[in-house]
N, C-alpha and C positions, 0 to 999 in steps of 0.2 A: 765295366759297361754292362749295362743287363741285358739280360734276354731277349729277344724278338718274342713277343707273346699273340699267340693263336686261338682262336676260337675256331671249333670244330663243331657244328648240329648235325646230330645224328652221329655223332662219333660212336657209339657203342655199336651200333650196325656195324656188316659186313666191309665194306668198304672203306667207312669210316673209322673202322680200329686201326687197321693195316696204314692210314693215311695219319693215324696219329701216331703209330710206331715211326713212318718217315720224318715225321717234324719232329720227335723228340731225339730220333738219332742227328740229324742236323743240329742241335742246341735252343730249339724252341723250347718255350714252354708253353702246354697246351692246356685248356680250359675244354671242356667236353660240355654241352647242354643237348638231353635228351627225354625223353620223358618215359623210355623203355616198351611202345608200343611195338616196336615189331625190334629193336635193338636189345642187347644182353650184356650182363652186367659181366659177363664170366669171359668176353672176349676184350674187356676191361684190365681182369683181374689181375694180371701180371705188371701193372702201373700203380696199383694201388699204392703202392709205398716208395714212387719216383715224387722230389719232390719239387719237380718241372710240372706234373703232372696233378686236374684238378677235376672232380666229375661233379655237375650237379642234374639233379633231376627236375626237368622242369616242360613243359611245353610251350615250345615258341613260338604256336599260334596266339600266345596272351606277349604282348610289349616285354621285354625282358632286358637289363644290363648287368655285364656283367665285370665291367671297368674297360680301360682302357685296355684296346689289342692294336696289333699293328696288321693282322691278315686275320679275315672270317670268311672260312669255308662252309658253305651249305650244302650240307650232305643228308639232310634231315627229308626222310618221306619212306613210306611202305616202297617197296621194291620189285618185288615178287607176285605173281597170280594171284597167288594163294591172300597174301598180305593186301593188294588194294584193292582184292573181290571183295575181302571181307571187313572193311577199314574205307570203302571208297571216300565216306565226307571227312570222315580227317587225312586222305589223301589231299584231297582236293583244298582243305583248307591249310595244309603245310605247302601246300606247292603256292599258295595263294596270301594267305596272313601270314605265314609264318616266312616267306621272301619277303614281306614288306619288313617285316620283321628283324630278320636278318640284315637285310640293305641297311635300313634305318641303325644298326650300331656301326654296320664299316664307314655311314656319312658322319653318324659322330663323331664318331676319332679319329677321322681320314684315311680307315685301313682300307687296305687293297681286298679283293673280293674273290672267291671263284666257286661257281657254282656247278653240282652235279646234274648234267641234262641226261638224257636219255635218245637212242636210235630209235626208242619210240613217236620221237617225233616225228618219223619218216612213215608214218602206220606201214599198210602193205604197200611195199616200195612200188611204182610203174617207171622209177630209175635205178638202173643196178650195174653196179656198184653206188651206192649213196653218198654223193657230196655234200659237204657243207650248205651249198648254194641251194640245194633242193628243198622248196617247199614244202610236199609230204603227199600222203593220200590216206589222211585220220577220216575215223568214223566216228566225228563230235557229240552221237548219242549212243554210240554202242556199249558193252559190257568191260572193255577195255579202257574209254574215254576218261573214266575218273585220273586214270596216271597221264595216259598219253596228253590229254588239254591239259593238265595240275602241270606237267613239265615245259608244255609251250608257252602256258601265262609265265612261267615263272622264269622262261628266255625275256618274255615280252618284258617283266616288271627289272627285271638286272638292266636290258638294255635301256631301259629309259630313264632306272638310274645314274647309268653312266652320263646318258644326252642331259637330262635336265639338272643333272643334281655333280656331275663330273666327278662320280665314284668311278674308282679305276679295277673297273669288271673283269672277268671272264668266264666261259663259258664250256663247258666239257660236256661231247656229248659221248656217253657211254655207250660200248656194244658189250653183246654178252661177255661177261665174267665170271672167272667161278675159281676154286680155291677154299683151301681151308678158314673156317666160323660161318661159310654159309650155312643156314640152317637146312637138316636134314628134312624139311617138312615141307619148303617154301615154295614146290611146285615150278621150280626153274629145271631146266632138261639135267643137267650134270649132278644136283644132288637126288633126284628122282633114279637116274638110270644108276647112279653107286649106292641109293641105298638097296633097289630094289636086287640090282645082283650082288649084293654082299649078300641079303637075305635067302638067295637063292629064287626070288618069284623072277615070275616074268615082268622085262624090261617094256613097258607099255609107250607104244609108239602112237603118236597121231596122223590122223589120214594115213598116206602109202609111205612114209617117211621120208618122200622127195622134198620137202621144205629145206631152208638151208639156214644155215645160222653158221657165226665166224666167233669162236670160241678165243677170249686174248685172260692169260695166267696173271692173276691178281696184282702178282708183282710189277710185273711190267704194264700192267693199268697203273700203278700207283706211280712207277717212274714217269708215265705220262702228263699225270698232274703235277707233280714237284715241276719237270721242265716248264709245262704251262703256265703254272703259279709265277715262276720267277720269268716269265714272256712280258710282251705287252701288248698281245693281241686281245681284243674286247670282243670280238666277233666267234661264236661257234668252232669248234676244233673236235674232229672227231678223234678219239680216242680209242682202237677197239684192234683188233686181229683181222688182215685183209684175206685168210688162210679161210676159206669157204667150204664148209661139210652141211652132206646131206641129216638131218636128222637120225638116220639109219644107220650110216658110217660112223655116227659118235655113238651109237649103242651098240656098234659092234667095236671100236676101239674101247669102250668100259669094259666090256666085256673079255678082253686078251687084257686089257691089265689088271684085270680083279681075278681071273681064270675063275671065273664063273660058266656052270653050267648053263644058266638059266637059258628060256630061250625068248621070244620078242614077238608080243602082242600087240594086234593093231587097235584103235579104237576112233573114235568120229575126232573130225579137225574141229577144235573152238570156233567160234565166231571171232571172226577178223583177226585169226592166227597168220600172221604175215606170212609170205610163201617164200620168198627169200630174204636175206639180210645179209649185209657184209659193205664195211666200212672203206669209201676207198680215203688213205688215209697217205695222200699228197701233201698236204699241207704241213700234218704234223712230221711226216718227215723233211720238209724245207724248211718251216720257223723254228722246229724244237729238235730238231737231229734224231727224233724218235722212230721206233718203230720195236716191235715185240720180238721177244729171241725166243721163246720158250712154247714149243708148239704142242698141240694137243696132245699127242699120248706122253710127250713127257712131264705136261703139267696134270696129266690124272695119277699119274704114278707119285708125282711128289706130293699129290692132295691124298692118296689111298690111306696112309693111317690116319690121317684124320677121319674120313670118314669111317674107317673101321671101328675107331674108337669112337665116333657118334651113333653108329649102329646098335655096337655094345652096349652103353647107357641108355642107350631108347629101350633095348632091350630089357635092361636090368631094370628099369623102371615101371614097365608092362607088367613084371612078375606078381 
């Protein structure tokens, strides 16, 4: 019998490696299409010579096939501050072309779908804890909008593939993640506050650090979408760690696992930096039996050599 074969967009990104290490351990074979704008080829490399295992370089804002698959996961889009400040219209056109894109090979071959959304769809929450059910409170022209609307069209275009076209979707919406191959540069709080105290600088805080964010360990992001994948729920599922830290509490938890001196600078809050976030995440514990084991100081500890050894090459490379 052969394979169950996958298509992954955006597999070389963060998330997206880690979800193709899940399917290749299950007995997939996996098909990567990415075109390397904000993904690396080096969180790839240990697949190179599996041969379940298939990478092309491409962008899937243009029509693309790439044969017959049985599941296409769309994980393709900038992630990061740093990446959709500066990337906003190929943000917006992968959340956009590149979903219709997508949809259009799972209706080809009748594969099943499931798409990476984002707790950016909730902008700055006025409900918290964030349900599914919540509409949001986006600032459709602000500096953040190119991700947060790129992710809502790209709920709206899944779900009407399902109604019109009866592709058999799903919907994950992610909250903060973090873990080893995020990039040291990307402007997400976890690789910011470990590179900065591995360096020894100050760990730079926004506003007074009362903002809150709900930190969930890569891995147990990833066992949420496998259970989701193999669900039959078509509707939004959040995904994310219901365990609530102030900004300030996680750059003092870096800080005891890195035993860094450094000490912690304030600076002005972004525009439309959400003031709190955290996923209440009912659901996926009644449809998918999930919920996260790995909590914040033990999944920095498990990330530390990594990011040591990303500091060190950034370093070496400075020289």
């Amino acid at each position: 019998m052969s394979r169950q074969r996958a298509l992954v967009t955006g597999g070389a990104g963060f998330l997206g490696s880690h979800l193709c290490d899940a399917l290749l351990a299950e007995g997939w074979s996996v098909v990567v299409v990415d075109n390397l704008l904000t993904g690396r080829r080096a969180n790839l490399e240990r697949l190179r010579n599996d041969a379940a295992f298939e990478f092309i370089e491409k962008d899937i804002c243009e029509p693309f096939d790439v044969g017959r698959v049985d599941y296409v996961f769309h994980f393709a889009s900038p992630a990061s501050p740093v990446d959709y400040t500066l990337h906003g219209i190929p943000t917006l056109k992968v959340g956009s072309l590149g979903t219709f894109h997508a949809l259009d090979v799972a209706f080809k071959y009748g594969a099943k779908y499931l798409v990476s959304s984002t707790s950016e769809c909730y902008g700055d929450p006025l409900e918290h804890p964030q349900k599914e059910t919540y509409w949001g409170n986006v600032n459709s022209i602000g500096p953040r909008s190119v991700y947060d609307e790129a992710k809502r069209f790209t709920e709206a275009v899944t779900m009407a593939y399902h109604r019109y076209h009866k592709v058999d979707t799903r919907i994950v919406r992610i909250f903060n993640t973090y873990g080893p191959r995020m990039q040291l540069n990307d402007g997400r709080v976890v690789p910011n506050f470990m590179k900065q105290a591995l360096r020894g600088e100050d760990l730079t805080v926004y506003g007074d650090g009362s903002q809150t964010r709900s930190f969930c360990y890569v891995s147990d992001e990833i066992d949420g979408f496998m259970r989701l994948a193999k669900s039959s729920e078509h509707l939004p599922v959040n995904i994310g760690n219901p365990n609530e830290f102030t900004i300030l509490e996680c750059a003092q938890q870096v800080l005891r696992v890195t035993e860094s001196k450094s000490k912690i600078s304030y600076e002005a809050l972004p525009q439309d930096d959400p003031k709190q976030r955290r996923p209440d995440i009912t659901k996926a514990r009644q449809l998918l039996g999930w919920e996260p084991k790995i909590q914040l100081a033990e999944g920095l500890r498990m990330s530390l050599d990594y990011f040591k050894k990303a500091v060190e090459e950034e370093t070496t490379r400075s020289k």
